[in-house]
KEKOL-257909 format. One record per residue (C-alpha): residue number from 0; residue in one letter; x, y, z. Coordinates in nm, 3 decimals. Example, Ala and Ser with C-alpha at 12.3 -4.5 7.8 and 13.67 -1.06 7.14 Angstrom:
% KEKOL-257909
0 / A / 1.230 / -0.450 / 0.780
1 / S / 1.367 / -0.106 / 0.714
END
This chain:
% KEKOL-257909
0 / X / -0.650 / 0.617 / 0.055
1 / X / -0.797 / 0.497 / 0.380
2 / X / -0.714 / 0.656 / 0.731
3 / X / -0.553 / 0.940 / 0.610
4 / X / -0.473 / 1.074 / 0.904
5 / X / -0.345 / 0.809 / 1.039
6 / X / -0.100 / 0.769 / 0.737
7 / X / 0.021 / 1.085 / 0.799
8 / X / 0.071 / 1.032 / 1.194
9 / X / 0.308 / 0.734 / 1.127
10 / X / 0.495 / 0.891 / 0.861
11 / X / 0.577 / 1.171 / 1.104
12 / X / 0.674 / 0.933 / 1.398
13 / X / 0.861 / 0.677 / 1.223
14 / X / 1.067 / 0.986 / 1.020
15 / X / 1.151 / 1.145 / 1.403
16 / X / 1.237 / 0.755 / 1.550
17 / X / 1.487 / 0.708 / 1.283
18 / X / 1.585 / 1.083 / 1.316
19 / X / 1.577 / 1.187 / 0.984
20 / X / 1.468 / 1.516 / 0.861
21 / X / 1.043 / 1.611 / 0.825
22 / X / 1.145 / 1.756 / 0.526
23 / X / 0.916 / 1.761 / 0.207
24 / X / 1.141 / 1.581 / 0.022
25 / X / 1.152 / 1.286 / 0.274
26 / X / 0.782 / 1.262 / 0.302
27 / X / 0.722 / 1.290 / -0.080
28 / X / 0.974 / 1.061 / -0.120
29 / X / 0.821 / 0.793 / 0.111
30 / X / 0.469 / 0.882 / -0.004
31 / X / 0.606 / 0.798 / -0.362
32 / X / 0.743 / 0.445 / -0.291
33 / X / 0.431 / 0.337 / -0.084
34 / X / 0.239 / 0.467 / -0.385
35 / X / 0.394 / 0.275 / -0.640
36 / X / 0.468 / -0.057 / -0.357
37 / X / 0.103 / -0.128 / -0.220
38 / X / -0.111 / 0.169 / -0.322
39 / X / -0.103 / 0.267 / 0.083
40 / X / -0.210 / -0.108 / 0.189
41 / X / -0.022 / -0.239 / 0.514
42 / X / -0.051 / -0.603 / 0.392
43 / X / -0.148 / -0.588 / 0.004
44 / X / -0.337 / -0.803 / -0.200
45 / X / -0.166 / -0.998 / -0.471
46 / X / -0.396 / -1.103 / -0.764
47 / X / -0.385 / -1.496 / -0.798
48 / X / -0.109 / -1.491 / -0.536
49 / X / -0.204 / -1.806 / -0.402
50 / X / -0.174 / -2.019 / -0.760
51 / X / 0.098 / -1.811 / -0.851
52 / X / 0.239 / -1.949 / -0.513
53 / X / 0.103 / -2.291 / -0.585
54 / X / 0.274 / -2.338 / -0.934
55 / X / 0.578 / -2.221 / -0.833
56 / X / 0.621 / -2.457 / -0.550
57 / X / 0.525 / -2.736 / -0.772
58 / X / 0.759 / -2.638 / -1.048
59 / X / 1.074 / -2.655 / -0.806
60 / X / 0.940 / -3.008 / -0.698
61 / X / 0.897 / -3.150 / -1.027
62 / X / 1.261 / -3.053 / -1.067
63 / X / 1.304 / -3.428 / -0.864
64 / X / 1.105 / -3.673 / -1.036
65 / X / 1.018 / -3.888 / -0.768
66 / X / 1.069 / -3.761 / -0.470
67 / X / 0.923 / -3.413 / -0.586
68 / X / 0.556 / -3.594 / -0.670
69 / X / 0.592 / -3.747 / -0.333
70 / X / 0.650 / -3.393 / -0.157
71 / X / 0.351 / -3.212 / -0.334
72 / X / 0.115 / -3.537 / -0.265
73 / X / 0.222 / -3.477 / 0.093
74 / X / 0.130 / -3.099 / 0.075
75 / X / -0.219 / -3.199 / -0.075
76 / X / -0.296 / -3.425 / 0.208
77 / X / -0.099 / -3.315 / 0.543
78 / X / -0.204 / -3.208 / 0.807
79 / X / -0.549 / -3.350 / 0.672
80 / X / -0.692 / -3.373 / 0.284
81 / X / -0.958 / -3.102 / 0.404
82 / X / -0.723 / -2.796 / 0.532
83 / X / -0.383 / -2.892 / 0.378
84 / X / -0.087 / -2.684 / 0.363
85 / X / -0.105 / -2.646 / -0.021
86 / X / -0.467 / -2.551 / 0.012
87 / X / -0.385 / -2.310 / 0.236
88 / X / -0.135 / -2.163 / -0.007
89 / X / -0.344 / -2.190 / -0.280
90 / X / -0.623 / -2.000 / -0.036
91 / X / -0.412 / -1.699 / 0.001
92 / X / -0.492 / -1.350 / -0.108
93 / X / -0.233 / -1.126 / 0.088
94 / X / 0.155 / -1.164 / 0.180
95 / X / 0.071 / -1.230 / 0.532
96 / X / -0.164 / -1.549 / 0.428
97 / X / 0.085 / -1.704 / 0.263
98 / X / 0.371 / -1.625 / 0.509
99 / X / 0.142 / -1.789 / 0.772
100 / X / 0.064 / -2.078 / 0.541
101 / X / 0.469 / -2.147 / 0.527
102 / X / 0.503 / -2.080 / 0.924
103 / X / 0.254 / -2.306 / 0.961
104 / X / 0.462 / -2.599 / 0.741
105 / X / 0.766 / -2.517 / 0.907
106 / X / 0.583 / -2.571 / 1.250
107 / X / 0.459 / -2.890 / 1.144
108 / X / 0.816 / -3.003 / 1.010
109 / X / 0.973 / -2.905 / 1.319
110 / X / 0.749 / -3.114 / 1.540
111 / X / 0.759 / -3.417 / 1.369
112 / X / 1.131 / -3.405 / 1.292
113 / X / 1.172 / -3.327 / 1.665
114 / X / 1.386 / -2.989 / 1.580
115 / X / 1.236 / -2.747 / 1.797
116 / X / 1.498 / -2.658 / 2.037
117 / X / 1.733 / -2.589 / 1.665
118 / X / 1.501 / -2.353 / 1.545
119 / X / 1.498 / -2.186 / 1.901
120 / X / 1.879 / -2.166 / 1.885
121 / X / 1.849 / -1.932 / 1.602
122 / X / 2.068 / -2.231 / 1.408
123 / X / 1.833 / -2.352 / 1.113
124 / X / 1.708 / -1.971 / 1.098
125 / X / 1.882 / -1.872 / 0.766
126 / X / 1.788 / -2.201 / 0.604
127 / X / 1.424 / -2.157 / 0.690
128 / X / 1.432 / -1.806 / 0.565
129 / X / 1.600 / -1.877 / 0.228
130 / X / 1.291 / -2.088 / 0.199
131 / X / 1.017 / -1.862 / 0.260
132 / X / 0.879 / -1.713 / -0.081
133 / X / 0.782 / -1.370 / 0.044
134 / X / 1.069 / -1.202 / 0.064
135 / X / 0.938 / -0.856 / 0.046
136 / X / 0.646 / -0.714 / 0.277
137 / X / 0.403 / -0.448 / 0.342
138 / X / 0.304 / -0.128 / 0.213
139 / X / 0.695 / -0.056 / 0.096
140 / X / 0.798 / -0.387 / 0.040
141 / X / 1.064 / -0.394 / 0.255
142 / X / 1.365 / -0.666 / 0.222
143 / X / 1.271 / -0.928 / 0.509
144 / X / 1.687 / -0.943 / 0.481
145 / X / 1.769 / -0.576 / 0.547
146 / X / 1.477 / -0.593 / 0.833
147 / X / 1.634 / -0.878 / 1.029
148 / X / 1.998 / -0.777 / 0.911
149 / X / 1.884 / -0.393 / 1.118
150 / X / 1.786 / -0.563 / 1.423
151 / X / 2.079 / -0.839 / 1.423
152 / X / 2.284 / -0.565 / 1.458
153 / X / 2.103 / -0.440 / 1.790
154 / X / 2.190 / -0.774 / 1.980
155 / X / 2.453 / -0.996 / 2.080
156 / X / 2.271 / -1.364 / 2.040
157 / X / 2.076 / -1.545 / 1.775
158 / X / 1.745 / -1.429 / 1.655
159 / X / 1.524 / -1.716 / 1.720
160 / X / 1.213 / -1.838 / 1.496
161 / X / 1.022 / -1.629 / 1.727
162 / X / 1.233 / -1.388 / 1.676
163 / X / 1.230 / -1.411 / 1.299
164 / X / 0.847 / -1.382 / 1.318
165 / X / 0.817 / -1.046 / 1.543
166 / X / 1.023 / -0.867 / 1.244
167 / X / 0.805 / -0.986 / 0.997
168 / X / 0.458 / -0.923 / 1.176
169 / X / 0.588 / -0.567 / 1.223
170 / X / 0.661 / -0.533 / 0.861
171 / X / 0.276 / -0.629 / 0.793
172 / X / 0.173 / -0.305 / 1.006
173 / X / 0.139 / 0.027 / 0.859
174 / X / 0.363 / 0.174 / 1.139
175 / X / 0.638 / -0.089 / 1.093
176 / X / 0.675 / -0.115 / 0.722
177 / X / 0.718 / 0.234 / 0.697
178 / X / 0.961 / 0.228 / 1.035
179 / X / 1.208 / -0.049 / 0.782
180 / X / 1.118 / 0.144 / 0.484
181 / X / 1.213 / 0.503 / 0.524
182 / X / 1.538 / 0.315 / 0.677
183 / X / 1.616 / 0.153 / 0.375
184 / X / 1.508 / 0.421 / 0.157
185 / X / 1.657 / 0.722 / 0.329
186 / X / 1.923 / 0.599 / 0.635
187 / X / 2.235 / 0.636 / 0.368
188 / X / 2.403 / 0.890 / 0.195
189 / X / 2.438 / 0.877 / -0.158
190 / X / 2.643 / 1.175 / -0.368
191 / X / 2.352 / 1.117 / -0.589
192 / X / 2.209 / 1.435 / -0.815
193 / X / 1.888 / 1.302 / -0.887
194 / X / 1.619 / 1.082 / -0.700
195 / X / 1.588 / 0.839 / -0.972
196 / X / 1.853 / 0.660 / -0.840
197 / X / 1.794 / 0.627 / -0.477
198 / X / 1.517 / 0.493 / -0.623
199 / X / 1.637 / 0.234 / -0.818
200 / X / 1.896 / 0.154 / -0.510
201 / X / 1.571 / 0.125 / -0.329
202 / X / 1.493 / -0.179 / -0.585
203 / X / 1.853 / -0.316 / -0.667
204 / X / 2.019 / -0.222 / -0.355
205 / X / 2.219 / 0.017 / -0.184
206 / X / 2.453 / 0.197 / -0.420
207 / X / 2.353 / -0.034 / -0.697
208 / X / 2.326 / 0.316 / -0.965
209 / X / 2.656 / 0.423 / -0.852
210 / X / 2.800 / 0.052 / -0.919
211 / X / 2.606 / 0.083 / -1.214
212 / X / 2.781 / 0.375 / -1.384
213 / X / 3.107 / 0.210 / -1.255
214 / X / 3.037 / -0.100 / -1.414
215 / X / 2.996 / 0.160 / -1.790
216 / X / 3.338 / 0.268 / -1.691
217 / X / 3.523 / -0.021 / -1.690
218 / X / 3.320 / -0.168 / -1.996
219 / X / 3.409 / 0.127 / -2.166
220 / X / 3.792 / 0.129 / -2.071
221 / X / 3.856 / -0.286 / -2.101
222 / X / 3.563 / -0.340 / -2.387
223 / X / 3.429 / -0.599 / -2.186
224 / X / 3.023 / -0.642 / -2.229
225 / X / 2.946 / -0.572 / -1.862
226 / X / 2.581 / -0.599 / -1.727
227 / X / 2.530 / -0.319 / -1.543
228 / X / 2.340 / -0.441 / -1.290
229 / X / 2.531 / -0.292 / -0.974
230 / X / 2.677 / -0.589 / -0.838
231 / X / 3.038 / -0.576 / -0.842
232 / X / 3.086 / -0.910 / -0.712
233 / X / 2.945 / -1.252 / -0.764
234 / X / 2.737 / -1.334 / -0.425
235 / X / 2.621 / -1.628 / -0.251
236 / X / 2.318 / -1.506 / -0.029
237 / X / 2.448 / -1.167 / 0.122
238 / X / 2.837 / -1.274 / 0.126
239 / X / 3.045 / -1.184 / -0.141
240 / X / 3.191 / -1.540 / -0.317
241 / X / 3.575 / -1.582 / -0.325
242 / X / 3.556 / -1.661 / -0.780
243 / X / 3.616 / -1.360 / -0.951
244 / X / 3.309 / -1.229 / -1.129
245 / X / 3.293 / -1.034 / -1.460
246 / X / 3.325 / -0.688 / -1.353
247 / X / 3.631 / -0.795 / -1.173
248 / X / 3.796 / -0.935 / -1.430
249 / X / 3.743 / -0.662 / -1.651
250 / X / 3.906 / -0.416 / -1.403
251 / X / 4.203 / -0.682 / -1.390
252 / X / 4.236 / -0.631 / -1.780
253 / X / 4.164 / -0.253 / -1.758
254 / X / 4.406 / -0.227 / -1.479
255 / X / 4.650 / -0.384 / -1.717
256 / X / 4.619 / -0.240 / -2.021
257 / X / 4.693 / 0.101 / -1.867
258 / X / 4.942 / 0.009 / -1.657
259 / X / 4.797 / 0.143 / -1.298
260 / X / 4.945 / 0.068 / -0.984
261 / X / 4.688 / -0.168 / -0.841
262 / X / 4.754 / -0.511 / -0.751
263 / X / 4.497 / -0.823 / -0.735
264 / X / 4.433 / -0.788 / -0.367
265 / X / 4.408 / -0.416 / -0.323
266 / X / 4.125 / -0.430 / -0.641
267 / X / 3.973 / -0.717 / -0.451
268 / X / 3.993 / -0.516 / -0.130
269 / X / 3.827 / -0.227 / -0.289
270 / X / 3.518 / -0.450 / -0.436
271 / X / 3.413 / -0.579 / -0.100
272 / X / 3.385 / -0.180 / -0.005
273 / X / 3.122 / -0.228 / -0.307
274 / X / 2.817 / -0.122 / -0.071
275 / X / 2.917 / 0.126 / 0.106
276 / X / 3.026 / 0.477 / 0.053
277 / X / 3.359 / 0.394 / 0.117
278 / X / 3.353 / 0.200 / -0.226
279 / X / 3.415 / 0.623 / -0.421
280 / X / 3.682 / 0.716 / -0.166
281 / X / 3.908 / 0.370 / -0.322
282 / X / 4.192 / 0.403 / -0.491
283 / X / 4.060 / 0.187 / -0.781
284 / X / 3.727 / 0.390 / -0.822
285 / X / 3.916 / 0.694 / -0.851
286 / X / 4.199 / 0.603 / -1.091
287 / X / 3.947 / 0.436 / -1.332
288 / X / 3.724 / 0.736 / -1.348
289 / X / 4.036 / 0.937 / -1.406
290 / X / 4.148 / 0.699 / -1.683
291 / X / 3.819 / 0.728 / -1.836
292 / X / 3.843 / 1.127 / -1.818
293 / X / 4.143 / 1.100 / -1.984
294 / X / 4.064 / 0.896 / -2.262
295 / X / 3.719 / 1.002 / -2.387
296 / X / 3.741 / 1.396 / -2.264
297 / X / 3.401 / 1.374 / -2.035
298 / X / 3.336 / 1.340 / -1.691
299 / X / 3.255 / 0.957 / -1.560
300 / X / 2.910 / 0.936 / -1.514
301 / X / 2.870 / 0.904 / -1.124
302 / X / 2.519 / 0.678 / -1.148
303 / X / 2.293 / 0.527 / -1.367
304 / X / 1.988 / 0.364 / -1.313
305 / X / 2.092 / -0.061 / -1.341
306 / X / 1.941 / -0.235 / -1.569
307 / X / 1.754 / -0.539 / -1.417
308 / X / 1.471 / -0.767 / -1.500
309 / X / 1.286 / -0.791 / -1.192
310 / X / 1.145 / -1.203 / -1.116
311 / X / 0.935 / -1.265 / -0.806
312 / X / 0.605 / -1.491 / -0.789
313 / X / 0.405 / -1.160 / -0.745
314 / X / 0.539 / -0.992 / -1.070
315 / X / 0.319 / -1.078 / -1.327
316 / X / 0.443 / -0.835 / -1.598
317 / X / 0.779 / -0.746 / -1.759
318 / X / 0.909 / -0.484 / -1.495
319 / X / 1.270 / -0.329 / -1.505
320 / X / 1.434 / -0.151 / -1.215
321 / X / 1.384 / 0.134 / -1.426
322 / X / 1.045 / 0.089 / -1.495
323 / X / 1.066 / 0.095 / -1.116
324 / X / 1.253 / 0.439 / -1.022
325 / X / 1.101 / 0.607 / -1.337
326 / X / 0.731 / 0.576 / -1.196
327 / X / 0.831 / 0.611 / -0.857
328 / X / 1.043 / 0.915 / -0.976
329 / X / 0.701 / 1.058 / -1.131
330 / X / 0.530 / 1.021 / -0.834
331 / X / 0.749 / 1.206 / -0.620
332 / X / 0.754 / 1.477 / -0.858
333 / X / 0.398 / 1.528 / -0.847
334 / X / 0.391 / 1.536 / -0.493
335 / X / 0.693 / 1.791 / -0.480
336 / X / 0.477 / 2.009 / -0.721
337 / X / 0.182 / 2.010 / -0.456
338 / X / 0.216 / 2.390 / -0.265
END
């Protein structure tokens, strides 16, 4: 690791800004998902990033036959045929190139379309975003999302573009990935017994073991073949959709067959409590552990580690969220062991 020191000096500021405890766990804890993230690199290095980036770009445009040949021809040759925007994807080694290489497009968009004063509204923000391929940055590969949703919540108006762009440069900086990741990582409390699965909520999202383990309960109680991938809900971007996904109707049926006292609304009511802590204080979360108690004679399992394939254009391996927490979960332990 390079710069020690100056590792370590971050660490300690960014724990004491977001006033969490210096404690070893914390730190090893941290140390262990930078580790297994970047290796300690601020802005990584993705092998073949910029083809990766390349093919995947194409491969959504070939989805439309013509138009989509016209689109990438326009890449090859815009602004000019020497330093085009798909050469300067196809050019880039670390996060931050290719982020800049999309800025750059959207720039150029926005000028010739004659959109600028939308983008500074804040108004074509979320479309722009749901458009930009790195998702995740810097040494913890922190969710852009949870980034901009934590400083949304500080204001009263729009992020602009500009906006948009200060939260993601600080993510590229050793102080400011840590300053979103230890957020993410640590600024919740769990009920968890082991790490493993902070970890793996640190992957799939808050409280995704605990929804997890839920998700075994009601499988096991309505025989429905659940995936237990800690999403109680079917989603459209952060919002929860209105259709009734899997899980829920499987707690309708379980709900039925044994006759509780919960209606449609309160079980949807207690779903969109789904990430939060709130969700184990519901009604239905308690009466379907109990159920389960009751039938099979063991305690409900309170988490377990989801079971996701991970997809991204920088994973170029088969990697589960438990491949995830389970070497994370190593790491820590080795640095826990270290007097």
């Amino acid at each position: 690791m390079k710069d020690t020191k100056g590792w370590a000096a971050d660490l300690h500021a960014v724990l004491v800004e977001n006033g969490f405890p210096l404690s070893k766990e914390n730190v090893c804890a941290t140390i262990a998902i930078i580790d297994q993230e970047s290796g300690f690199a601020a802005n990584p290095a993705v092998p073949g990033l910029g083809r990766l980036a390349e093919n995947a770009i194409s491969e959504k445009l070939r989805a439309y036959p013509i138009i989509g040949l016209q689109v990438i021809d326009y890449l090859e040759r815009t602004p000019s045929p020497d330093d085009s925007f798909m050469q300067r994807i196809r050019a880039s080694r670390t996060e931050r190139d290719l982020d800049l290489a999309y800025r750059r497009l959207v720039a150029h968009a926005a000028d010739r379309a004659s959109i600028g004063v939308a983008l500074n509204s804040g108004l074509l923000n979320s479309v722009i975003e749901d458009r930009n391929e790195i998702s995740t940055i810097g040494s913890m590969q922190v969710s852009v999302e949870f980034a901009l949703e934590t400083e949304r919540d500080k204001r009263w108006t729009h992020m602009t573009l500009k906006d948009v762009y200060a939260v993601r440069d600080a993510l590229y900086t050793r102080k400011g990935g840590m300053l979103y990741g230890t957020r993410l990582l640590l600024g919740y409390e769990t009920g968890y017994d082991k790490k493993a699965y902070r970890f793996a909520d640190y992957n799939a999202g808050r409280y995704a073991s605990r929804n997890a383990a839920f998700q075994f309960v009601v499988s096991e109680l309505s025989g429905a073949d659940l995936s237990r991938d800690g999403d109680l809900l079917s989603y459209r971007g952060s919002r929860a959709a209105k259709d009734v996904s899997k899980t829920e109707a499987a707690i309708q049926a379980a709900v039925k067959q044994l006759k509780l006292t919960l209606t449609g609304a309160e079980i949807r009511r207690d779903l969109l409590k789904e990430k939060s802590k709130e969700f184990d204080k519901t009604s239905m979360f308690r009466l379907l552990r109990q159920a389960y108690e009751e039938r099979f004679g063991k305690a409900a399992p309170f988490a377990m580690i989801p079971e996701i394939e991970l997809s991204s254009i920088k994973i170029t391996r088969k990697m589960t969220t438990r491949n995830f927490a389970e070497s994370v979960d190593r790491r820590y332990r080795r640095c826990m062991a270290v007097n």
